[in-house]
N, C-alpha and C positions, 0 to 999 in steps of 0.2 A: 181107710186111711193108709193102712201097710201097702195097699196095690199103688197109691199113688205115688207115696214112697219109693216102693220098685222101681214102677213106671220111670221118676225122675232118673235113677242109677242108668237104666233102658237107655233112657235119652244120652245121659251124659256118657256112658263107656260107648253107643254109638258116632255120636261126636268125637271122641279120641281116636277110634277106628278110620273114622277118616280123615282125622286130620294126618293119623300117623299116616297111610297107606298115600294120603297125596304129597306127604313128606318123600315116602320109599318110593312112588313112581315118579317122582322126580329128582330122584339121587345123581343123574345124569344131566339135568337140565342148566345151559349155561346161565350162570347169574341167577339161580333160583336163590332164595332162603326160606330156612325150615321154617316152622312153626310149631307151637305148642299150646294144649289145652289148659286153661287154668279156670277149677272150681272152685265151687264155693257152697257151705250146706244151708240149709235151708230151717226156718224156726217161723212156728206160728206165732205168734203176737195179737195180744188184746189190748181195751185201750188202759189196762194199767198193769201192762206188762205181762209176762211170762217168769214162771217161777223155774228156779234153778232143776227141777226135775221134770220139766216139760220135755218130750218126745219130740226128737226133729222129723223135718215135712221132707226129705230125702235131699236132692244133689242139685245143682241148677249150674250152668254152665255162663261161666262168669265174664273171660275173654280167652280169644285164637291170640295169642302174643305171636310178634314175628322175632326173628331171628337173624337179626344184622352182621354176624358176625362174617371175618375178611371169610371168603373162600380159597381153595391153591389155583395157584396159576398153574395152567395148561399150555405150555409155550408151542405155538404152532408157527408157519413160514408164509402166513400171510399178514403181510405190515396193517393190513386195514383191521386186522382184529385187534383191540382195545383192552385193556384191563385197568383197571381202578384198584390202584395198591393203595388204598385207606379208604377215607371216607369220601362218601358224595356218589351221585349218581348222574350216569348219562343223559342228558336233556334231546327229550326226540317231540317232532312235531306230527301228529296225524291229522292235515284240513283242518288246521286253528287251536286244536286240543294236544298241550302242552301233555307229557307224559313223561315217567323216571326209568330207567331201568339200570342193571348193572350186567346186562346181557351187551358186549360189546362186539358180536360179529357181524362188520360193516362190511358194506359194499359199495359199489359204484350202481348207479341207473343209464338208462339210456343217454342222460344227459348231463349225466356227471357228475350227479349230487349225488353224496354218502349218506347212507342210507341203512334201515336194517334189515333183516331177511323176510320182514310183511311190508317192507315199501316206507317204512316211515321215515322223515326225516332227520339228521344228526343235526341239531343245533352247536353254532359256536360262534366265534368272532372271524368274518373276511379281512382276507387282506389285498389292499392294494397292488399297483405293477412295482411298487419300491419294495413289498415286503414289507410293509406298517400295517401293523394290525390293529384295528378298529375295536372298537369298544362295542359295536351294534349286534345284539344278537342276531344272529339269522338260518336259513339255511348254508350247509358249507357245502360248495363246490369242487370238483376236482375238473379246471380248464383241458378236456381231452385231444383238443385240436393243436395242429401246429403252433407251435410256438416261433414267432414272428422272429426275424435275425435282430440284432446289434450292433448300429456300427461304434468302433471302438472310438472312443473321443479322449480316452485318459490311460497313460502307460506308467504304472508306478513298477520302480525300479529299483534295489538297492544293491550296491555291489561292493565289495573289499579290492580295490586297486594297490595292487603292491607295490610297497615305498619303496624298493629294494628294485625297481625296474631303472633299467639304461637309459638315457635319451639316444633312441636312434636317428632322428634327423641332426644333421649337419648341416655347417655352409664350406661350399668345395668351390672351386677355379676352375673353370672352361675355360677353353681355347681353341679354334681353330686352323689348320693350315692353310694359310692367307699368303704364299709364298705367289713370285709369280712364274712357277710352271704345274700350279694345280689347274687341272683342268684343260690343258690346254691341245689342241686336236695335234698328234703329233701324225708327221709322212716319215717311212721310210719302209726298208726290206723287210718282208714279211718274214722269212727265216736269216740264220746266220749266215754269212759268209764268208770261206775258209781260205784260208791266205795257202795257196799253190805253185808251182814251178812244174812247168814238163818238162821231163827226163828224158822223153826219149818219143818215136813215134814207131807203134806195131808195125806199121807198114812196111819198115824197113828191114824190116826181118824175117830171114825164109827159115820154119821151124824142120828140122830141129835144129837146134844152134848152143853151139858148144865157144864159152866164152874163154877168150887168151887174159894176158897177165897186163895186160894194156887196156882192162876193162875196170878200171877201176876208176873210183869218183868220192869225192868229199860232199857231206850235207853240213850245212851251216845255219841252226837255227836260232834269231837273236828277237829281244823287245816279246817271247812270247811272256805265258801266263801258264805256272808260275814260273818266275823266274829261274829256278832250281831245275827246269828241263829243256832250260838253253844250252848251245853249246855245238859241238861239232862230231860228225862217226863220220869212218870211213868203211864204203860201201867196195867190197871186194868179190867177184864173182869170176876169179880163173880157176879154170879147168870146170865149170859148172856148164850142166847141159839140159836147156828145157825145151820144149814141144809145143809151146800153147803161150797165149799171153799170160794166164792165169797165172801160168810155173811163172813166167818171169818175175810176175809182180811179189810171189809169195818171195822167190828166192832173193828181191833186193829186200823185204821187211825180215827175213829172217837175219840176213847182217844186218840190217839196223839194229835191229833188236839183241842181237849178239855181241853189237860192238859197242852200245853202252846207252844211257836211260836219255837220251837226247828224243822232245817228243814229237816227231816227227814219222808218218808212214806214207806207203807206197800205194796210189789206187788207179784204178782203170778208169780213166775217162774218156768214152770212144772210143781212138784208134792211138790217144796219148796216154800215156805212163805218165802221172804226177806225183811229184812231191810235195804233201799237206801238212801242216800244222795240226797235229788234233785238238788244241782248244780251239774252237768254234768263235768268231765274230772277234779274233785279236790281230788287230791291227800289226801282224811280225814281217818279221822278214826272213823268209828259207831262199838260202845260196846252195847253186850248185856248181862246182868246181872241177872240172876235170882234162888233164894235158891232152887224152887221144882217145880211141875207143868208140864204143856204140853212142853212146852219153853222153846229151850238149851240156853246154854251162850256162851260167846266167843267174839272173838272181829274181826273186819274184815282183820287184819294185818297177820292172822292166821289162820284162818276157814272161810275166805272171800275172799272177792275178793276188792283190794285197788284199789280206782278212779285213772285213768289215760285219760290225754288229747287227745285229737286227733293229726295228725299230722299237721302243719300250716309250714308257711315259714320262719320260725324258728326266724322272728325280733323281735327285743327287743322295749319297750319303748325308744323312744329319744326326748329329750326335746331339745328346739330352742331358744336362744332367739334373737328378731329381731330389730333390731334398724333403726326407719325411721330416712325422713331428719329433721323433727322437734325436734329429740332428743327423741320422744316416743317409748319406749321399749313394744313387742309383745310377750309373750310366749305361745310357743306352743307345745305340747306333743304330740304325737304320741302313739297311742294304742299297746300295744303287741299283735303280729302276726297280724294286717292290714296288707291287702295289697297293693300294691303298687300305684291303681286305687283310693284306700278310703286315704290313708293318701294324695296323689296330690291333691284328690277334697277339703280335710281340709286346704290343704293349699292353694289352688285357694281362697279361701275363707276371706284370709288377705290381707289387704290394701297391695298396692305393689309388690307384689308374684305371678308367672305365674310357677305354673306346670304341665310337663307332666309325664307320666309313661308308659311305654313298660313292656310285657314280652316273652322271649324268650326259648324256651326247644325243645332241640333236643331227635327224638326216633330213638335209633340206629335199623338199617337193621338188624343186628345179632343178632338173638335170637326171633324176634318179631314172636310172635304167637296170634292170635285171631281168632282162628279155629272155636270156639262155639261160634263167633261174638257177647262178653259180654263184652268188652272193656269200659269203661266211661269216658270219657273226662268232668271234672264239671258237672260231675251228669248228665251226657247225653250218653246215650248208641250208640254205635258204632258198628254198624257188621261188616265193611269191611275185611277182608282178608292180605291184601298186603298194602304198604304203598300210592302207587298210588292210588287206591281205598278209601283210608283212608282220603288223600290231598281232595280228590274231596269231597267226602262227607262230612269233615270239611265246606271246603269252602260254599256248598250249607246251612249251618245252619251259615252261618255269620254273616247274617242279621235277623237271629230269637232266636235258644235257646241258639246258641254259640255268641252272640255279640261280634263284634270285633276281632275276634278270626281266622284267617287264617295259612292255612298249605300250604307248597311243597316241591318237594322231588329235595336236593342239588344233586350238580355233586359224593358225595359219595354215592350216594344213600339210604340216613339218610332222615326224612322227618324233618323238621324244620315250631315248630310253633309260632305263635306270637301273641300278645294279644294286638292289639295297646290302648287300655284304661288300661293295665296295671294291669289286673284280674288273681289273681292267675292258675295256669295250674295245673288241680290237675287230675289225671290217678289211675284207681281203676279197679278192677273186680267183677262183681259179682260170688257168687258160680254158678256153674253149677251142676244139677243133674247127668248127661250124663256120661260127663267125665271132674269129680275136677280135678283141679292143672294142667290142660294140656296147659294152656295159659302163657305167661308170657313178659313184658316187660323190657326194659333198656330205663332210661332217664338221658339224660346228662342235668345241667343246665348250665346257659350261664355267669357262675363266671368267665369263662377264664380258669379256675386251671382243666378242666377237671373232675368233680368232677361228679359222676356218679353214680344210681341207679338200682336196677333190682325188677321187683315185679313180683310175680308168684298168680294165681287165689287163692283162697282158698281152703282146700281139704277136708273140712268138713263144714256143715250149723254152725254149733256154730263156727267155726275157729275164730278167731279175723281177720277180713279184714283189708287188711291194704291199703296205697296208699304213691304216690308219691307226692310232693306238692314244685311246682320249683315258688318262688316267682319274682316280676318285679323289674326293675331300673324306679328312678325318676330324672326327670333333672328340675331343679327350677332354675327360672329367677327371679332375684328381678330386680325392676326400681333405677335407678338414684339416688342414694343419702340413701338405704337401704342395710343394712350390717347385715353380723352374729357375735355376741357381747359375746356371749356363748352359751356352749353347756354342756349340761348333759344327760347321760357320757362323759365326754372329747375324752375317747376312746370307743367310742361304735362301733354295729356290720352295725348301718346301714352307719355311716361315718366314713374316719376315720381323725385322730384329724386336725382338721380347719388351715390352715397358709394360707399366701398370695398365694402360690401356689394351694392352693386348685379353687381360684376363676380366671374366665377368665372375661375378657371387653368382653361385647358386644353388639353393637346398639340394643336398645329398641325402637319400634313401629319404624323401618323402614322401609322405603318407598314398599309399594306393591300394584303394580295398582287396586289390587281385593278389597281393604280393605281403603275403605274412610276413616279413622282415620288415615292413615298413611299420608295425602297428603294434601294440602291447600284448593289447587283448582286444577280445571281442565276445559276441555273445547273441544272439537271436531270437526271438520272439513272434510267435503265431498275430496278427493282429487282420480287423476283418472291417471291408468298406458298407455302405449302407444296403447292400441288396447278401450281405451276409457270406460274400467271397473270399475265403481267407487270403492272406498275403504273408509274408514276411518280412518282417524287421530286422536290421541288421544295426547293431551299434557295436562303432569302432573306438579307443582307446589311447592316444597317444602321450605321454607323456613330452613335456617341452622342457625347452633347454631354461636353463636360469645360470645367472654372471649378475653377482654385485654390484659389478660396475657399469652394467645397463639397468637404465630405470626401467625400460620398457620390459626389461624381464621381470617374474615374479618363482619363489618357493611353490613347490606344491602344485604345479600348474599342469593341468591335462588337457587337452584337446578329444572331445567326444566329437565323430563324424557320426552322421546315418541316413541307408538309404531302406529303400524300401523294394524288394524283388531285384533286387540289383542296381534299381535307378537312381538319378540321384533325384533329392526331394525342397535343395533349399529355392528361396526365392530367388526369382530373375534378376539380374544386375542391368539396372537401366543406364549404367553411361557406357555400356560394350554398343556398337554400333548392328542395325539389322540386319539377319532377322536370331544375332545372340542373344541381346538385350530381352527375349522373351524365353531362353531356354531356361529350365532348371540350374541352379548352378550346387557345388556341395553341401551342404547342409552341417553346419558344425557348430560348437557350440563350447565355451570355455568352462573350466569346474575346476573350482580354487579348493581347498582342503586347510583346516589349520592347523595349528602345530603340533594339535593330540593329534592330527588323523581323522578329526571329524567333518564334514561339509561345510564348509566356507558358502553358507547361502548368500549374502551379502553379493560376495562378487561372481559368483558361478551365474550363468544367463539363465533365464527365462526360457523352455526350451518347449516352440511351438514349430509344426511342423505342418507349414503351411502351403506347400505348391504339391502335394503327390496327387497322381493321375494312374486311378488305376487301372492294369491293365493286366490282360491273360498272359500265359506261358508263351503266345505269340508276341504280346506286345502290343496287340489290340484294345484299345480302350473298352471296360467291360457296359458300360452306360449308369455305372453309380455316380453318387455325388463326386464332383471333381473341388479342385482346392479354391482356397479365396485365401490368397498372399496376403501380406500385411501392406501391402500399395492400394491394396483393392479393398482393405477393410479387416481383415482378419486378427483377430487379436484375442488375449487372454481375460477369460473363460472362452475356452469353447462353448456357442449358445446351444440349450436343449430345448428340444429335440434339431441334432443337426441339420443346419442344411448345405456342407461343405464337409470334405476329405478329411479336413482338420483336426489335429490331437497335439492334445499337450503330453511332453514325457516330466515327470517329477523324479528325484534322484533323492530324495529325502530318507537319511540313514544309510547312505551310502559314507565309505569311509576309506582312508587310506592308509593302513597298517603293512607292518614287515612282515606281511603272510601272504601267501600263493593267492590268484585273483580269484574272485568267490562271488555267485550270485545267492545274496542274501534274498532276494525276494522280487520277485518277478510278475507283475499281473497286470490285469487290462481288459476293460469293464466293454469289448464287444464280444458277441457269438454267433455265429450258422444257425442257421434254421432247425430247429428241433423237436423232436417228437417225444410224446413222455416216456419213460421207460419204467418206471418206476416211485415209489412214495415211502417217507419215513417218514416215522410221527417221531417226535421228541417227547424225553418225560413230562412237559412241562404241556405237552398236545396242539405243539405246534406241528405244522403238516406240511411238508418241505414234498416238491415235486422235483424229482428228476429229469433231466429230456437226453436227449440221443446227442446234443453237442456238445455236452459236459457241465451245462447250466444245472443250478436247482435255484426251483425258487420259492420262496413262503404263500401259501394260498391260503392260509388260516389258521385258526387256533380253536383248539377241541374245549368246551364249556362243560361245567362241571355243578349239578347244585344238591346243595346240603339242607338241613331243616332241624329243628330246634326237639322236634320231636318225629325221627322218622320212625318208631314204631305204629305211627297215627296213620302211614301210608294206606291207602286205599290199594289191595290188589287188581288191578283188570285183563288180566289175563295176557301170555305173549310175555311172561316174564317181566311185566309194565306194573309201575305202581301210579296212581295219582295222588295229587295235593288235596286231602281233607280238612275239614275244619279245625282239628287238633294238631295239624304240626306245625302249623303255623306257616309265615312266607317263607317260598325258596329263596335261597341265600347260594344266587349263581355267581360265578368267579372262574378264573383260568387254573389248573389244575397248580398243585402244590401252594396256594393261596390259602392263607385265612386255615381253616379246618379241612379244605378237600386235601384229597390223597394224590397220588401222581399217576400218569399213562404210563402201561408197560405196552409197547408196540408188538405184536407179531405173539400174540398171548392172549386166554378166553379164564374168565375166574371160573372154576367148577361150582356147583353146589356147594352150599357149606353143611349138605343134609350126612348125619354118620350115621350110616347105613346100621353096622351092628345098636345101638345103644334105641333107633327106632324099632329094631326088630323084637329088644326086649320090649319096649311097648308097647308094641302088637299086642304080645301076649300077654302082659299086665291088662291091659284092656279088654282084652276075648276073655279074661279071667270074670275081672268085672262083669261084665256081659253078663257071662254064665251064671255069677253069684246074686244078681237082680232076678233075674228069672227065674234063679232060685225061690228068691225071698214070694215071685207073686204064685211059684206052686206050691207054694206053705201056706201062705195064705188062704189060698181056694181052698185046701184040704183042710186048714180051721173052719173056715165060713163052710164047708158043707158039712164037717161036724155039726155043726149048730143049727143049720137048718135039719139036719134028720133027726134033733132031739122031738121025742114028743111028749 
């Protein structure tokens, strides 16, 4: 009886030996739990029982209890590693056989499924392409392939529009000069000509020549310019002795000059001594007077030659005067003969006033000759031949001696040129040696009236050249609250007389996406067509004017424009005539606000944006979905999956407060093509995927199951338990539900085996051991007592 005894102890401290020892060999094992031996003794029994001093039957080993308790997290840098901070255990599938574990270091397989490191499957809930996650247990996938693009169908947007902004549009008064000498093809002398007298002739003089007291003579200069250097000098040269024409000519301008500011000088002309006027193109008159001597008399009206202007574009002074909003009156004069580029820039120059100026002059086909290619366009020589020849070669001096200055030749085959700064067009020849007079043009100018010139080369070096000289139109803008109040001439040539018909309305600093002053704010946004090509959004901001006393005005009212890569995107206007009636036209949209500053949805539009075509950095259409207008059907909801360009933008919570403009929230539901990059589980074991185009998206949800009694767990090796008969059903659910615990992502639980408090076990147990095998070599050593009695 004592050996069996023994024996039992044998068994049982063996048993704790190894439960401890596969405790201590897996003090490292992820998701292990301990376990422990629990005895029990052991009592013979008859069938009326066992008396209080019966001898027990030794040890019997009663149950391996497990050891549920949490283990520490082990935080690592792989998101697919899992941890269960409470209760519940991982649900994995092996070929149909459901299994538990609290080992959670997952992986991906060949094809995507999360998995454990022997291949088994992680059960959980899929999710849909919305991100709805299903109730259906299953295998969980992780979609490794490209992620398919997005096109953007929906722009939410919310923005803080400062109430504190200006209205920068206005309405301002145009006007153009409608006079009748705009435009009109003017002839005459191509330079000035200076009103002269001959003095005297070289010829007549054998050098060196010493002049008597009987050489003297009066100059008489009247009607010049200005009038402050008219008047009379006497020209005195006795006793003076010069050698050359050159001395004579200095020594009569040194007495001019010495005998007082009369302005008048002495020059070589030929083999004649003249007396000029030095203003240029004034119509004066220079006398010369004298009793005897070298020196004739005469007056230039008669024996001269009378100053005459050049030709110009024949306008007159005009004076302006301009009355802003303050009630401060501007006058402004205008030069005679300016042209049309200098009086605009005078007038750019006043508070209020926006000028431009064109010029326009046609060179008729019939007649045109520039054989000996001496042609000048503004003092710039021209060879070409033909008029085609003529166009191109303009055109290549546009940007250098001809600024602004462009030519081509109309469906009459007239070349037509134009001066966009507004620079007079002036056409000359010079003499040819070769063959004078053989060139000649015709210039129309652009009066309307047809009015029409012809110039032929010169046919002599002294000829008077002449030219043609076709002046510009101005169009002047004033702003808002600036008027013309009078005019002097009332009837002049560059306007003609002012009424209310002379002015039109029309918007000042209106809205142009190129031009920030025209706009509040603005703002941009990434958005993408259906083959995944991103684009840009652009939304413009205007505030609008509001007046009481127009109904059609309202408080609080803005103007959103948008385009999209630059273009514009609203619908076609069908009553422009073809082929407009099919273009895009702006795209705009009204947004009312109420009196907190909140969204006036009621009256703010519907804001669908239905004609964009899109297209590359070239402007080439790329072949995604193109638009479907709202003629052609397009309308709110955009339908899904799209099959048109179409988005709607929403503005909802947008607002208009006394603060700096603010994008409160910005998003829009398309994206590019994507590749995963990455995966985050949520506590709760949702499993969000990344992609490379800054999408994520939900592919599932990590399952969790509990049981009534998981001491009952069945172990099967691989850190795996099964569902036995005593724990009853699993009770699966989504983590942090009911009794399970939560995921900790990028985390492995350790063992919850302690090492030192096993170790005393060990030895508690090797004790045991040793004290059993004690008890059966006592007992031998009684029993062979007793067999050697004899």
């Amino acid at each position: 009886m004592s050996f069996n005894t023994a024996l039992s102890g044998i068994r049982a401290a063996n048993t704790d030996l190894e439960v401890t020892g596969n405790n201590i060999a897996n003090a490292s094992t992820t998701g292990f739990k301990t376990s422990r031996v629990e005895f029990g003794d052991v009592y013979a029994s008859s069938l009326l029982g066992s008396s209080s001093n019966t001898p027990g039957a030794g040890v019997t080993v009663q149950n391996i209890r497990q050891q549920f308790s949490q283990g520490n997290l082990n935080f690592t840098n792989n998101q697919l590693d899992l941890a269960v901070n409470g209760g519940g255990f991982f649900v994995v599938d092996n070929a149909g056989d459901q299994l538990y574990t609290r080992a959670g270091a997952f992986g991906l397989d060949q094809n995507g499924y999360v998995v454990t490191n022997t291949g088994y499957n992680l059960q959980g809930y899929a999710a849909d392409a919305d991100g709805n996650i299903s109730g259906i247990l299953s295998d969980l996938q992780v979609d490794v392939s490209t992620q398919a693009p997005r096109q953007t169908t929906g722009v939410e947007a919310s923005f803080n529009l400062n109430a504190n902004q200006q209205v920068l549009e206005s309405i301002g008064l145009s006007f153009d000069t409608d006079g009748p000498a705009i435009g009109v093809s003017q002839l005459g002398l191509r330079d000035d000509k200076t009103t002269s007298f001959p003095v005297a002739d070289t010829t007549s003089f054998t050098y060196p020549v010493t002049f008597g007291a009987t050489d003297t003579f009066d100059i008489t200069l009247a009607d010049s310019v200005p009038s402050s250097t008219n008047g009379t000098v006497t020209v005195n040269l006795d006793g003076q002795t010069v050698d050359n024409d050159q001395e004579l000519v200095d020594a009569i301008n040194n007495a001019i000059f010495s005998s007082g500011s009369v302005n008048v000088q002495a020059v070589l002309n030929g083999t004649n001594i003249e007396i000029q006027d030095i203003s240029e193109g004034v119509a004066s008159t220079v006398t010369v007077a004298s009793s005897s001597g070298s020196f004739s008399s005469g007056d230039s009206s008669t024996g001269g030659v009378p100053g005459q202007p050049a030709a110009d574009n024949g306008y007159l002074s005009q004076q302006l005067e301009i009355t802003g909003p303050d009630g401060a009156t501007v006058t402004f004069t205008s030069e005679e003969g300016a042209s049309a580029a200098q009086i605009a820039s005078e007038l750019n120059a006043l508070p209020g006033v926006t000028a431009t100026a064109t010029t326009q002059a046609v060179v008729q086909q019939t007649g045109f000759n520039n054989a000996n290619g001496n042609l000048q366009l503004n003092g710039v020589e021209l060879s070409s031949q033909t008029l085609a020849e003529l166009a191109n070669e303009i055109n290549e001096l546009s940007t250098s001696t001809l600024p602004g200055v462009t030519a081509e030749v109309n469906t009459a085959g007239n070349l037509v040129l134009t001066s966009s700064v507004g620079t007079d067009l002036k056409f000359s020849f010079n003499y040819d040696f070769v063959a004078p007079a053989a060139e000649s043009i015709t210039v129309e100018g652009s009066d309307g009236a047809g009015s029409s010139q012809t110039l032929s080369a010169p046919v002599a070096p002294d000829f008077d050249e002449q030219t043609i000289v076709v002046g510009g139109q101005i169009s002047v803008l004033m702003d808002g609250g600036y008027e013309i109040t009078g005019s002097t001439p009332a009837i002049g040539n560059l306007f003609s007389p002012f009424a209310p018909s002379s002015f039109t309305e029309v918007p000042v600093n209106q809205f142009d996406p190129n031009d920030q002053a025209t706009y509040n704010h603005a703002t941009s946004n990434t958005i993408f067509d259906s083959m995944g090509n991103p684009h840009v959004m652009t939304q413009y901001f205007v505030k609008q004017p509001y007046d009481p006393a127009d109904a059609s005005t309202s408080p609080n009212h803005w103007v959103m424009y948008v385009q999209v890569d630059g273009q514009e995107v609203g619908d076609p206007d069908p009553t422009l005539p073809p082929p407009e009636n099919t273009l895009p036209t702006r795209a705009s949209f009204n947004v009312h606000f109420n009196q907190d500053g909140s969204l006036n949805e009621s009256l703010t539009d519907s804001m669908l944006i239905s004609n964009w075509t899109p297209v590359d950095e070239e402007g080439n259409e790329v072949g995604a979905f193109g638009p479907l207008n709202v003629l052609q059907g397009g309308t709110i909801p955009v339908a899904e999956p799209p099959a048109s360009s179409n988005f709607v933008i929403d503005l909802t919570g947008s607002t208009q407060f006394g603060a700096e403009f603010a994008v409160e929230q910005l998003d829009q539901n398309g994206y590019t093509t994507g590749r995963l990059s990455g995966l985050d589980v949520s506590d709760s074991g949702v499993i969000f995927a990344r992609f490379t185009n800054g999408e994520a998206q939900v592919l599932g949800q990590v399952a969790l199951a509990n049981f009534n009694n998981v001491e009952a767990l069945k172990p099967v090796g691989d850190t795996m338990w099964a569902q036995s008969a005593d724990t009853g059903e699993a009770i699966i659910g989504t983590p942090g539900s009911a009794s399970l615990g939560s995921i900790n992502s990028g985390a492995l639980e350790e063992s919850n085996v302690d090492l030192s408090s096993q170790l005393v076990n060990l030895i508690i147990a090797q004790r045991n051991f040793q004290a059993s095998a004690k008890t059966i070599e006592t007992a031998n050593q009684t029993t062979q007592t007793i067999i050697n009695l004899r």
